[in-house]
PDB file of N, CA, C, O and CB in Angstrom:
ATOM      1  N   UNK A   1     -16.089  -1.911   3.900  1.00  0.00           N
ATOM      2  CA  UNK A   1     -14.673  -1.914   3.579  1.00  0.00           C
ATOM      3  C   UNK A   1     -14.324  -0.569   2.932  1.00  0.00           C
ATOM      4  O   UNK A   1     -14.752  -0.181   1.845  1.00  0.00           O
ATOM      5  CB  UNK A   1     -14.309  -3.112   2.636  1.00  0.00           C
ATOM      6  N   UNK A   2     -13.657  -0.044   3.582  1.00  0.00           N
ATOM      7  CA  UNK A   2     -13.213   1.626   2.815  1.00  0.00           C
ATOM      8  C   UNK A   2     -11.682   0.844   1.856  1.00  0.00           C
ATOM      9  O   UNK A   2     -10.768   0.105   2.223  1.00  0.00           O
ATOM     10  CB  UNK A   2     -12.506   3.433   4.590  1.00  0.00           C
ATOM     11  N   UNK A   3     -11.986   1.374   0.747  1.00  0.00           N
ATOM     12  CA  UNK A   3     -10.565   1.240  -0.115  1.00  0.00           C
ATOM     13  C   UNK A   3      -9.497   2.900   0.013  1.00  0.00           C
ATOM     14  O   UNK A   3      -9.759   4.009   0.479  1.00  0.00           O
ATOM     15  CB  UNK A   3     -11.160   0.909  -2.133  1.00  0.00           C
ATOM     16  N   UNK A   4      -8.697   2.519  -0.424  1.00  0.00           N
ATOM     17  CA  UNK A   4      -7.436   3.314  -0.378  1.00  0.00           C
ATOM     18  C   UNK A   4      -7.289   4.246  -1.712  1.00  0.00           C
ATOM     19  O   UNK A   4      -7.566   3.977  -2.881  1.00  0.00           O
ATOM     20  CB  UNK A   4      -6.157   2.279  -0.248  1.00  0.00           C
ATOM     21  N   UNK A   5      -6.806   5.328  -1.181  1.00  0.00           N
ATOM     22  CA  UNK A   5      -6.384   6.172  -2.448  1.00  0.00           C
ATOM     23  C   UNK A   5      -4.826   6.778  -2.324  1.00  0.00           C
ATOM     24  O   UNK A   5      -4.219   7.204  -1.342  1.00  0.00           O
ATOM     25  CB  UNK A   5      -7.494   7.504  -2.618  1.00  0.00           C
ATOM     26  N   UNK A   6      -4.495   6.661  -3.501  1.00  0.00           N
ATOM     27  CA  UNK A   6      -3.506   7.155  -3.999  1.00  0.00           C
ATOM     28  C   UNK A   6      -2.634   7.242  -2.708  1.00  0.00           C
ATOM     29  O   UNK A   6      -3.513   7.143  -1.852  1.00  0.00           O
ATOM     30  CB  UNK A   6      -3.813   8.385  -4.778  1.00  0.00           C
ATOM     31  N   UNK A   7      -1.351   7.376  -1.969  1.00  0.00           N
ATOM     32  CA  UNK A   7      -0.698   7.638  -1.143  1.00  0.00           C
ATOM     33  C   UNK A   7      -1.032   7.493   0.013  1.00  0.00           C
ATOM     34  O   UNK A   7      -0.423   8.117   0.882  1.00  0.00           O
ATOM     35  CB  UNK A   7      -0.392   8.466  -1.294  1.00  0.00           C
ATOM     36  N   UNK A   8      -2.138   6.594   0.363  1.00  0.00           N
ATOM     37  CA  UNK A   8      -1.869   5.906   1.331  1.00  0.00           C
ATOM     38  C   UNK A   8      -1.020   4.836   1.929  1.00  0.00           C
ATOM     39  O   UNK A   8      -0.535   3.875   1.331  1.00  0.00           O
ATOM     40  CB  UNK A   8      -2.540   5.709   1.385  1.00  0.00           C
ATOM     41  N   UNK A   9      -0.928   5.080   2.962  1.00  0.00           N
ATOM     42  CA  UNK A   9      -0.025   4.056   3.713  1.00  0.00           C
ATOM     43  C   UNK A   9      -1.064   3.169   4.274  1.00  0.00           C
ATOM     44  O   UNK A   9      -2.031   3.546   4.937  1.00  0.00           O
ATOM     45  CB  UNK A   9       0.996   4.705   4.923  1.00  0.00           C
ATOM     46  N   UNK A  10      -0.650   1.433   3.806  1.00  0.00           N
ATOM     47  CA  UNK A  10      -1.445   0.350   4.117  1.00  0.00           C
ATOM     48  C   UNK A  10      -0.492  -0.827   4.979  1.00  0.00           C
ATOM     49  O   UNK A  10       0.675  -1.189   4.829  1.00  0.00           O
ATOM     50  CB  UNK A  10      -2.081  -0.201   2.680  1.00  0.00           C
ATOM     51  N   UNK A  11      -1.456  -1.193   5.842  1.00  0.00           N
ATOM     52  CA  UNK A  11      -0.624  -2.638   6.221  1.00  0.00           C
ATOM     53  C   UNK A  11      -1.635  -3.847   5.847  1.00  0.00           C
ATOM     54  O   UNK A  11      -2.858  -3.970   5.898  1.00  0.00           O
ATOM     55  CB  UNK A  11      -0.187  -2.762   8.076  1.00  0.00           C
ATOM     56  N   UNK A  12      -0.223  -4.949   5.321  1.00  0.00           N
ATOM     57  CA  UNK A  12      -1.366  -5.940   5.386  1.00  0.00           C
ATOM     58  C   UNK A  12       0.123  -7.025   5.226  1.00  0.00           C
ATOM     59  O   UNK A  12       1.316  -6.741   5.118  1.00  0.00           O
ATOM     60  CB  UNK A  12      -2.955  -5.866   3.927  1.00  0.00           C
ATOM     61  N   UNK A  13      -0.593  -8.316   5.270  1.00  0.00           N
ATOM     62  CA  UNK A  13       0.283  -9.654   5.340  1.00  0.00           C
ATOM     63  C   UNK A  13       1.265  -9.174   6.491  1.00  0.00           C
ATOM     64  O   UNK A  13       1.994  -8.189   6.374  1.00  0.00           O
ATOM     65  CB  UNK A  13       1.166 -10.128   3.747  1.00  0.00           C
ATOM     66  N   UNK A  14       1.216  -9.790   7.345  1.00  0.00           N
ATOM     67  CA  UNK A  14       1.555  -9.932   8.695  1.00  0.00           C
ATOM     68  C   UNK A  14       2.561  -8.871   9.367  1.00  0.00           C
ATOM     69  O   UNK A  14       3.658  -9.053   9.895  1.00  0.00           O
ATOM     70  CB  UNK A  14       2.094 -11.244   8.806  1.00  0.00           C
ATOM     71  N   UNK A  15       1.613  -7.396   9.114  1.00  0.00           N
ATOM     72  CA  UNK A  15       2.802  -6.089   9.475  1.00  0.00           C
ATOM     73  C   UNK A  15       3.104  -5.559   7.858  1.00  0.00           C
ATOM     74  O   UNK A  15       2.618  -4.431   7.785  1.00  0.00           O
ATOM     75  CB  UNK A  15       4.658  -6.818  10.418  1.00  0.00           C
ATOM     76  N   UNK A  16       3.586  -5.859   6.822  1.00  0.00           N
ATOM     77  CA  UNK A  16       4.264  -5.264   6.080  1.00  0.00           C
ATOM     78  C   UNK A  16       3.365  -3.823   5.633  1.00  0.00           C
ATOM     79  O   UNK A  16       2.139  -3.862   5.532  1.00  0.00           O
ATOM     80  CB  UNK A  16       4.668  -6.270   5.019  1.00  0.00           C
ATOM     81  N   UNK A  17       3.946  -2.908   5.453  1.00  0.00           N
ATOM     82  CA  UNK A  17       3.290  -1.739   5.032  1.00  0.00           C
ATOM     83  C   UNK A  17       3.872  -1.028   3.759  1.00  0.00           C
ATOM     84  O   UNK A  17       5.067  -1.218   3.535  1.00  0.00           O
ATOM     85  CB  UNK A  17       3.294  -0.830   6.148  1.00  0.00           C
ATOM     86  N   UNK A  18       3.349  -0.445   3.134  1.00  0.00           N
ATOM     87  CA  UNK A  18       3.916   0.687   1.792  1.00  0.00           C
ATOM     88  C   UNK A  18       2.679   1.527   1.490  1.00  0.00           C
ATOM     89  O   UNK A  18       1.534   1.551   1.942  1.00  0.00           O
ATOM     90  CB  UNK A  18       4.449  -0.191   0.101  1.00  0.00           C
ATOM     91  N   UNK A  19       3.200   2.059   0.756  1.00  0.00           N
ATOM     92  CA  UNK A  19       2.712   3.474   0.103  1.00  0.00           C
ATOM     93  C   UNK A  19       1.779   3.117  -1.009  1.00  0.00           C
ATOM     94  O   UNK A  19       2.490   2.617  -1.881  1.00  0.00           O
ATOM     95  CB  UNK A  19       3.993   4.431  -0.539  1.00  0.00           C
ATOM     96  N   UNK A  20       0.246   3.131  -1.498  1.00  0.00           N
ATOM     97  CA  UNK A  20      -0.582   3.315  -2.243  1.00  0.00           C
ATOM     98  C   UNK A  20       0.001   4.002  -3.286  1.00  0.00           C
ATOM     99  O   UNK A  20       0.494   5.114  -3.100  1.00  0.00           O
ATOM    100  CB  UNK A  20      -1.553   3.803  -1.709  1.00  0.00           C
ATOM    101  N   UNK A  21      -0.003   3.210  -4.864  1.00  0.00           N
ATOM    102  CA  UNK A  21       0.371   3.993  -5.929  1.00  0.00           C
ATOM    103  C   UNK A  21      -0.558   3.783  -7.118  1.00  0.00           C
ATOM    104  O   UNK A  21      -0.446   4.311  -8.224  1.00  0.00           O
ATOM    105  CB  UNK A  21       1.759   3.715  -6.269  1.00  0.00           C
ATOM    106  N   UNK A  22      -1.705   2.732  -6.621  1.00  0.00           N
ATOM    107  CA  UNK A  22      -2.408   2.905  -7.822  1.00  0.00           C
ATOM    108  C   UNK A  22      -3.340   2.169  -7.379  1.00  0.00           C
ATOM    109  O   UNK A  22      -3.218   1.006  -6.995  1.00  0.00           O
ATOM    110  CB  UNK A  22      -1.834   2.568  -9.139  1.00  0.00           C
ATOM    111  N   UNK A  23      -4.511   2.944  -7.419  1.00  0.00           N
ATOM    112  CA  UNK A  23      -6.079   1.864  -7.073  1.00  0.00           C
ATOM    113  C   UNK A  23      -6.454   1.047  -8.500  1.00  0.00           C
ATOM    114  O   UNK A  23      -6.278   1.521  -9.623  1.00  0.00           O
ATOM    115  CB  UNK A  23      -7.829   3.072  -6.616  1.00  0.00           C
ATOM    116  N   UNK A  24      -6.875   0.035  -8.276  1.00  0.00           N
ATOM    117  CA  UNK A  24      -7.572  -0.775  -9.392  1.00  0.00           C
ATOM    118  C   UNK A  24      -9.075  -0.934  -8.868  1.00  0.00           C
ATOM    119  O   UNK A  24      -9.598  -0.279  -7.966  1.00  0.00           O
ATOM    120  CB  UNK A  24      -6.803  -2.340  -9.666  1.00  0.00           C
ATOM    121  N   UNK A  25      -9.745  -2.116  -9.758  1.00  0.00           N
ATOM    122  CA  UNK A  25     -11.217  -2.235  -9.565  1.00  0.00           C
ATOM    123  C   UNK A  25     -11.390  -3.222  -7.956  1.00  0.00           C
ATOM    124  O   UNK A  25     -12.195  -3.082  -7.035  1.00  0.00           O
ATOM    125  CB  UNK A  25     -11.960  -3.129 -11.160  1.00  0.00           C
ATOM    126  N   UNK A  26     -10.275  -4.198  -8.145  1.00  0.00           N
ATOM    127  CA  UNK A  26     -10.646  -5.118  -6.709  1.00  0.00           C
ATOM    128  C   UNK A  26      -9.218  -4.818  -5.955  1.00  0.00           C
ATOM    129  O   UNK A  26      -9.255  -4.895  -4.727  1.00  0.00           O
ATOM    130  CB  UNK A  26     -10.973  -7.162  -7.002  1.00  0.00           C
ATOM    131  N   UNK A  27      -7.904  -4.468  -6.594  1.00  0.00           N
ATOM    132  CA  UNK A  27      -6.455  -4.403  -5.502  1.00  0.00           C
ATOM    133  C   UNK A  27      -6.105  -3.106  -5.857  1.00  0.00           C
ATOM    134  O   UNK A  27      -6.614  -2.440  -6.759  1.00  0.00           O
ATOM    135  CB  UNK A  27      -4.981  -5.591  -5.773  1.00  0.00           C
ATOM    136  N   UNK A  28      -5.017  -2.711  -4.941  1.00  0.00           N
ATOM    137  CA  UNK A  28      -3.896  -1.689  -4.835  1.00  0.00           C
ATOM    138  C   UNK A  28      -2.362  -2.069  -5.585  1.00  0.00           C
ATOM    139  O   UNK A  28      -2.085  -3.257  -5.746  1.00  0.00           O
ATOM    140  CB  UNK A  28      -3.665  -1.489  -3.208  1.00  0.00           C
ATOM    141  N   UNK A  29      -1.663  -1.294  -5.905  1.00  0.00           N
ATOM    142  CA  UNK A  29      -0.173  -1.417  -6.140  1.00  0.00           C
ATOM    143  C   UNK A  29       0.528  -0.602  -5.220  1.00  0.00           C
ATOM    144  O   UNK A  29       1.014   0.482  -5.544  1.00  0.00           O
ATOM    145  CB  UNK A  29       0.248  -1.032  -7.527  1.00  0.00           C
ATOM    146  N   UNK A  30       0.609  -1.155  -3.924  1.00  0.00           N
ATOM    147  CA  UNK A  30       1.915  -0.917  -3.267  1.00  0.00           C
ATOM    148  C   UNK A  30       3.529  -0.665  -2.995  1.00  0.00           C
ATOM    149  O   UNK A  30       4.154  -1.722  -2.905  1.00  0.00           O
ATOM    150  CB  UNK A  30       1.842  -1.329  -3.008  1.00  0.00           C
ATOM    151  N   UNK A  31       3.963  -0.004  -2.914  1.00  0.00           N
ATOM    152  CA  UNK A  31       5.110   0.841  -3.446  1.00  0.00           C
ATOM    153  C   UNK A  31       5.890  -0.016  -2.073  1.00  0.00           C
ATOM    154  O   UNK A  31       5.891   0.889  -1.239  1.00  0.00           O
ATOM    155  CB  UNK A  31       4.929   2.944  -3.533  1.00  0.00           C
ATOM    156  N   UNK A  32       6.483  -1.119  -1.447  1.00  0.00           N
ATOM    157  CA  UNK A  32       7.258  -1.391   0.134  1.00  0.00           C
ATOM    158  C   UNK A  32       8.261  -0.813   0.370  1.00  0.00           C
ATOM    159  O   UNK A  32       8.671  -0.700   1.525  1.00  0.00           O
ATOM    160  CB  UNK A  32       7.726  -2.674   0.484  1.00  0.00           C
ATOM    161  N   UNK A  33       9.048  -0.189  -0.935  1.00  0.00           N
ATOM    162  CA  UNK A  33      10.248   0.779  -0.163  1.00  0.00           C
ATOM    163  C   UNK A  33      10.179   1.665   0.995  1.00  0.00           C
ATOM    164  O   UNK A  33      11.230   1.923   1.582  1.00  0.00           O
ATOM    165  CB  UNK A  33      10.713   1.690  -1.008  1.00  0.00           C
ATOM    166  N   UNK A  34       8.699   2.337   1.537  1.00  0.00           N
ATOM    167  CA  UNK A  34       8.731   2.812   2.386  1.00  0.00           C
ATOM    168  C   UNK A  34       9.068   2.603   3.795  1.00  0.00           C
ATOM    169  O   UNK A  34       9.365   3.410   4.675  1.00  0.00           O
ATOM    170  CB  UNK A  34       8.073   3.054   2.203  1.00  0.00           C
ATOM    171  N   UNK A  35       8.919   0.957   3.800  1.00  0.00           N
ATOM    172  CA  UNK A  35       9.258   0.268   5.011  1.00  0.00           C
ATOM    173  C   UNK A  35      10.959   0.224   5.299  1.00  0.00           C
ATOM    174  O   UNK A  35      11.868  -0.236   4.608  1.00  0.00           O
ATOM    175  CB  UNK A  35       8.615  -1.243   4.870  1.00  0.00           C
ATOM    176  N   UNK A  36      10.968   0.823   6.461  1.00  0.00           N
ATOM    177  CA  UNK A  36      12.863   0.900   6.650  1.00  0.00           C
ATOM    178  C   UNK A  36      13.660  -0.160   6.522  1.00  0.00           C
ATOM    179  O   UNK A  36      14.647  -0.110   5.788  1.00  0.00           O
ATOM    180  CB  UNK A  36      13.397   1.287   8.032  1.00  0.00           C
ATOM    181  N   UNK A  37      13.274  -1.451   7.345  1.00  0.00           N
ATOM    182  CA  UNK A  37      13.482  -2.538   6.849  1.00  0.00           C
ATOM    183  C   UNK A  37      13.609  -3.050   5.372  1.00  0.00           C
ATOM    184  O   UNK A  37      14.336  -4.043   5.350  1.00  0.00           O
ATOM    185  CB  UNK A  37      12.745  -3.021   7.346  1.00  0.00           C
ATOM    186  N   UNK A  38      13.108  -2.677   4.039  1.00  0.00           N
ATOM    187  CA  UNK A  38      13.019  -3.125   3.157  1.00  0.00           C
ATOM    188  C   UNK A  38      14.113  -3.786   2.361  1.00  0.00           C
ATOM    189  O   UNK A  38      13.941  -4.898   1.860  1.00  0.00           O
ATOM    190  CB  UNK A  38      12.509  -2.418   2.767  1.00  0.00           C
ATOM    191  N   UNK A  39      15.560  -2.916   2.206  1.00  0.00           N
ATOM    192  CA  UNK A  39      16.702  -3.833   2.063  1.00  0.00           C
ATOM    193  C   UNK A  39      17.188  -5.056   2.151  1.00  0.00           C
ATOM    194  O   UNK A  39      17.938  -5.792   1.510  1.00  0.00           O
ATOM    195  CB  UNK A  39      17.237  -3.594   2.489  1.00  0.00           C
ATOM    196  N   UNK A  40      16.209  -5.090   3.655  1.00  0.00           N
ATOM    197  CA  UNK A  40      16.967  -6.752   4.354  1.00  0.00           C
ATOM    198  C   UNK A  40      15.783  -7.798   4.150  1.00  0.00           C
ATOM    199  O   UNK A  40      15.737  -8.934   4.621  1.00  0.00           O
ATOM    200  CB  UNK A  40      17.414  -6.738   6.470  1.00  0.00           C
ATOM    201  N   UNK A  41      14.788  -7.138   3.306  1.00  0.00           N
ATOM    202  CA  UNK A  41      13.660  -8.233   3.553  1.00  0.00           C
ATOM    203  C   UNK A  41      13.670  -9.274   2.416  1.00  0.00           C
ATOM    204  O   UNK A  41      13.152 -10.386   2.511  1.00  0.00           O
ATOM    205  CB  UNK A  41      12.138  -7.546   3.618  1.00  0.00           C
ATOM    206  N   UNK A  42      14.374  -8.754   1.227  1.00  0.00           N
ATOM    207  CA  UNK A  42      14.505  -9.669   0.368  1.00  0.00           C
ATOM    208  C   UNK A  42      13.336  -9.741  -0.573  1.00  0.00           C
ATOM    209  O   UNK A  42      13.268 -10.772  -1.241  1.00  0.00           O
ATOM    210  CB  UNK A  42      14.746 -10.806   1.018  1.00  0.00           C
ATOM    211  N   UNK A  43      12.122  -8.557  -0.800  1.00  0.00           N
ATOM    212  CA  UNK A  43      10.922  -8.304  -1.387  1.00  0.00           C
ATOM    213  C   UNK A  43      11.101  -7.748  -2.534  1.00  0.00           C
ATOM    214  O   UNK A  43      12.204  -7.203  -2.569  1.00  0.00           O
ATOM    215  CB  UNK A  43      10.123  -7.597  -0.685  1.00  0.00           C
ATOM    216  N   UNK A  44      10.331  -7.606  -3.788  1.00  0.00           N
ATOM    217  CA  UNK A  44      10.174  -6.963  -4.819  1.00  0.00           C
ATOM    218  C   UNK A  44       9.769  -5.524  -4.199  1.00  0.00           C
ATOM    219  O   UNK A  44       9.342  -5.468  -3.046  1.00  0.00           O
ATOM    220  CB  UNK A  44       9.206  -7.676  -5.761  1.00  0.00           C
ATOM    221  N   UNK A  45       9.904  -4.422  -4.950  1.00  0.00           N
ATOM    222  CA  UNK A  45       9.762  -3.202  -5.096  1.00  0.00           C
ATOM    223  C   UNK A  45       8.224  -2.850  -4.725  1.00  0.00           C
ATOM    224  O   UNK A  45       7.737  -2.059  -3.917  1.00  0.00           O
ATOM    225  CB  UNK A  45      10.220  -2.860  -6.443  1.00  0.00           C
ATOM    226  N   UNK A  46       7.504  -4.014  -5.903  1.00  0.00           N
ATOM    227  CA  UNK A  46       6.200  -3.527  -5.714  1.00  0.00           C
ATOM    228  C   UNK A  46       4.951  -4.872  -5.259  1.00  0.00           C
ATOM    229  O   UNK A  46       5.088  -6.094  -5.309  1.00  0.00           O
ATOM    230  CB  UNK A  46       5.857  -2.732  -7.229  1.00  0.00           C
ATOM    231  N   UNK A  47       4.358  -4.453  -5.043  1.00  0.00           N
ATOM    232  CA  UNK A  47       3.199  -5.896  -4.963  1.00  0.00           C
ATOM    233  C   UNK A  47       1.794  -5.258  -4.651  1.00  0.00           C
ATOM    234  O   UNK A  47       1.422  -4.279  -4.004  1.00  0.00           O
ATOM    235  CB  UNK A  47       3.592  -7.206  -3.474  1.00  0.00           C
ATOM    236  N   UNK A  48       1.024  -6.482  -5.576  1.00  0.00           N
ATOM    237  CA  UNK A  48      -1.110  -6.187  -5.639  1.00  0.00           C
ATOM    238  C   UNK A  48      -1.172  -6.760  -4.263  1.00  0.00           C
ATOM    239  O   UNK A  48      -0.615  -7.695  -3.688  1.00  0.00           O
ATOM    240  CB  UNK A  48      -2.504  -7.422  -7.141  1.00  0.00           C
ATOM    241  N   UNK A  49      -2.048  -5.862  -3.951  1.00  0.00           N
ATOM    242  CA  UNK A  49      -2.861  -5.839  -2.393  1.00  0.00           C
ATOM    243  C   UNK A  49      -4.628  -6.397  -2.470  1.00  0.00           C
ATOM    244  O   UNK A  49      -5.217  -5.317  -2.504  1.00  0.00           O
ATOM    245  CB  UNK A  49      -2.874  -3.884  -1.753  1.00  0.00           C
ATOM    246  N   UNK A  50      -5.521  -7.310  -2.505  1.00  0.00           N
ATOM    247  CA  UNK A  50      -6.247  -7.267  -2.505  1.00  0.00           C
ATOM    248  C   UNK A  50      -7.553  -6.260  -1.968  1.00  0.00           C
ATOM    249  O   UNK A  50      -7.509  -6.546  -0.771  1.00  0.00           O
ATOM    250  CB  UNK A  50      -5.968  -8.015  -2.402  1.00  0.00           C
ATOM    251  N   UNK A  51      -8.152  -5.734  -2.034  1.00  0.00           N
ATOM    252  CA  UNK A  51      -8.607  -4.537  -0.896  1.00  0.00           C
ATOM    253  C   UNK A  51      -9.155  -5.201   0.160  1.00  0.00           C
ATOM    254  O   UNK A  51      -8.670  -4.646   1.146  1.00  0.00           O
ATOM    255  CB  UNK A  51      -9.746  -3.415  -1.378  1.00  0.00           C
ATOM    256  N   UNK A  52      -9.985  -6.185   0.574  1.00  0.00           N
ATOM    257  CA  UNK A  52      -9.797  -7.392   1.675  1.00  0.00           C
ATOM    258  C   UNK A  52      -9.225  -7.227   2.133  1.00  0.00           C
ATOM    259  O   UNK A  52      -9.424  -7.005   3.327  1.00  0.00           O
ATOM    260  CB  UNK A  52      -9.571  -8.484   1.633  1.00  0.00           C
ATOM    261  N   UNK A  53      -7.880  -7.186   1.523  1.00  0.00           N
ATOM    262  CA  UNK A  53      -6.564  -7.687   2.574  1.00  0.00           C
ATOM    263  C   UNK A  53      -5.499  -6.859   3.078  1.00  0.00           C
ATOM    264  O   UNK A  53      -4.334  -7.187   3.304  1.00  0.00           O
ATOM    265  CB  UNK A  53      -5.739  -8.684   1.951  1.00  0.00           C
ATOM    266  N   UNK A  54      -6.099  -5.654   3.235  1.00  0.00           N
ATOM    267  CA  UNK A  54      -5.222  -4.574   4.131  1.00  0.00           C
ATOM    268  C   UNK A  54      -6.060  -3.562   4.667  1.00  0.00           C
ATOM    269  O   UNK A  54      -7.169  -3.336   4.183  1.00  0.00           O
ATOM    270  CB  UNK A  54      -4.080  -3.795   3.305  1.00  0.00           C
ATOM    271  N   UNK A  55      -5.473  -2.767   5.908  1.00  0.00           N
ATOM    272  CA  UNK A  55      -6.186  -1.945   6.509  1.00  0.00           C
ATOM    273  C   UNK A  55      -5.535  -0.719   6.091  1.00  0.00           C
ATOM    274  O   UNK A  55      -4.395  -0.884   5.657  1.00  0.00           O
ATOM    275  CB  UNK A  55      -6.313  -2.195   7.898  1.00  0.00           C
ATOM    276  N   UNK A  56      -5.998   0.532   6.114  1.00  0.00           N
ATOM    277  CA  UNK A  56      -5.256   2.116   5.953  1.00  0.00           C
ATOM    278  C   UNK A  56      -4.729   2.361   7.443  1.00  0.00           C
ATOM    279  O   UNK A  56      -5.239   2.068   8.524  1.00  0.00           O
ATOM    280  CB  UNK A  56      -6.518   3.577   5.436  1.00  0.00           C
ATOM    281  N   UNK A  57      -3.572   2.978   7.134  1.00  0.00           N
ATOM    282  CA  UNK A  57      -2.805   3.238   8.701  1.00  0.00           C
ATOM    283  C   UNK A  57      -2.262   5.193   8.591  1.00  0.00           C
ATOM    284  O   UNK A  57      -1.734   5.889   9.459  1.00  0.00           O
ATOM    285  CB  UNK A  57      -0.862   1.784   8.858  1.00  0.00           C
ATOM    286  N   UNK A  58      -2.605   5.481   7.427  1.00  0.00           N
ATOM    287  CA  UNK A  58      -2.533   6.790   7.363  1.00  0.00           C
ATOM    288  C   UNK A  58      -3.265   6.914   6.145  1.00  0.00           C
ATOM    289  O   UNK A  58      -3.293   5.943   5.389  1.00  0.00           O
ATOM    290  CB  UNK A  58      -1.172   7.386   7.421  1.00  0.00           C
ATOM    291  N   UNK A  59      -3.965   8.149   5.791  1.00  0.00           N
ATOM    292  CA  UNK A  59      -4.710   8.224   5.092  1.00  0.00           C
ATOM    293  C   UNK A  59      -3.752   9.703   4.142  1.00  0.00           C
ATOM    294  O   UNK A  59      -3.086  10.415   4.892  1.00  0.00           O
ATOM    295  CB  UNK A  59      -6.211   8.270   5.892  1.00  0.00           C
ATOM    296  N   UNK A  60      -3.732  10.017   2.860  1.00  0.00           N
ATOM    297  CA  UNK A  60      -3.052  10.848   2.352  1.00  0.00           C
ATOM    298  C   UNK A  60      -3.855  12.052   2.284  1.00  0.00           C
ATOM    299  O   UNK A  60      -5.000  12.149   1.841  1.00  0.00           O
ATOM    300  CB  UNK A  60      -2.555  10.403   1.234  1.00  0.00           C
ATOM    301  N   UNK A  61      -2.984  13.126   2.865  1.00  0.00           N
ATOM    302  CA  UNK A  61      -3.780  14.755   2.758  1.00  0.00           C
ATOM    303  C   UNK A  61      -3.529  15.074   1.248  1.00  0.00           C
ATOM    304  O   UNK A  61      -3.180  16.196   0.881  1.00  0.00           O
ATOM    305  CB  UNK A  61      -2.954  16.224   3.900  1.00  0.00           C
ATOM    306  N   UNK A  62      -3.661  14.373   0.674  1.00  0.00           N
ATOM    307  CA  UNK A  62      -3.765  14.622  -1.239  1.00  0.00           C
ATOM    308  C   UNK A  62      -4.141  13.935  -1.619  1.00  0.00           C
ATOM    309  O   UNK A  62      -4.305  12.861  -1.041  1.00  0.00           O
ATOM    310  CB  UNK A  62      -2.801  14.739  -2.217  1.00  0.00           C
ATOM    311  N   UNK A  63      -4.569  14.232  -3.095  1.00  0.00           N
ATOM    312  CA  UNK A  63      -4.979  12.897  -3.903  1.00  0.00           C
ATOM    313  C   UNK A  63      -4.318  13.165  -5.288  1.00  0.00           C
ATOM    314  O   UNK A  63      -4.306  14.089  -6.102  1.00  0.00           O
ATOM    315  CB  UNK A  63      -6.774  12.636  -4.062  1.00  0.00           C
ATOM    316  N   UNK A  64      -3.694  11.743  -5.156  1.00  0.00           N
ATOM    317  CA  UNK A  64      -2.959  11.918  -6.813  1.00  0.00           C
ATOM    318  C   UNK A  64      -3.392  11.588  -8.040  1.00  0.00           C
ATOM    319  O   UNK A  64      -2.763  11.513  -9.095  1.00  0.00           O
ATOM    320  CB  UNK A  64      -1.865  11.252  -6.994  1.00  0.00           C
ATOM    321  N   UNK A  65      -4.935  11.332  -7.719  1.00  0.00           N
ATOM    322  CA  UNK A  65      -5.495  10.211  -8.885  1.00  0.00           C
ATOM    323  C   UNK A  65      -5.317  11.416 -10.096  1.00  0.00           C
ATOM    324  O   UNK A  65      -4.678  11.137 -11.111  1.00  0.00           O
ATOM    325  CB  UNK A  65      -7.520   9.439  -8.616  1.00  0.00           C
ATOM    326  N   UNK A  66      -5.913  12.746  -9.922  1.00  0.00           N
ATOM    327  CA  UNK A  66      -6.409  13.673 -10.892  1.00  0.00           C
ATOM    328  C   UNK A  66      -7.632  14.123 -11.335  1.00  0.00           C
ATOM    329  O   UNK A  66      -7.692  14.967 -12.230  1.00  0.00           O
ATOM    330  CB  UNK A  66      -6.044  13.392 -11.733  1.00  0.00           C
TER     331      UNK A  66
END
């Protein structure tokens, strides 16, 4: 299982995707505003990603950890 860093773009739960904003020890904090749709979806801003439970769909040419 490769985990995610910082500004990646992830999908997981059936299609939804966002932006990597913070790795933890077992999940991610996902940023969904990135998704164009997001307005109409009726979602919170942010949501924990299990690392299980999403794949990387772009990987970030940076790293923001520090």
């Amino acid at each position: 299982m490769k985990i995610a860093n910082v500004g990646n773009i992830i999908e997981f739960r059936d299609g939804l995707t966002g932006i990597v904003e913070k790795v933890n020890e077992n999940s991610v904090i996902v940023d969904l505003t990135y998704m164009e749709n997001f307005s109409s979806l009726d979602l919170e801003r942010r949501t924990v990603v299990n690392h299980k439970n999403y794949k990387i769909i772009k990987e970030s040419t940076f790293d923001l950890q520090g």
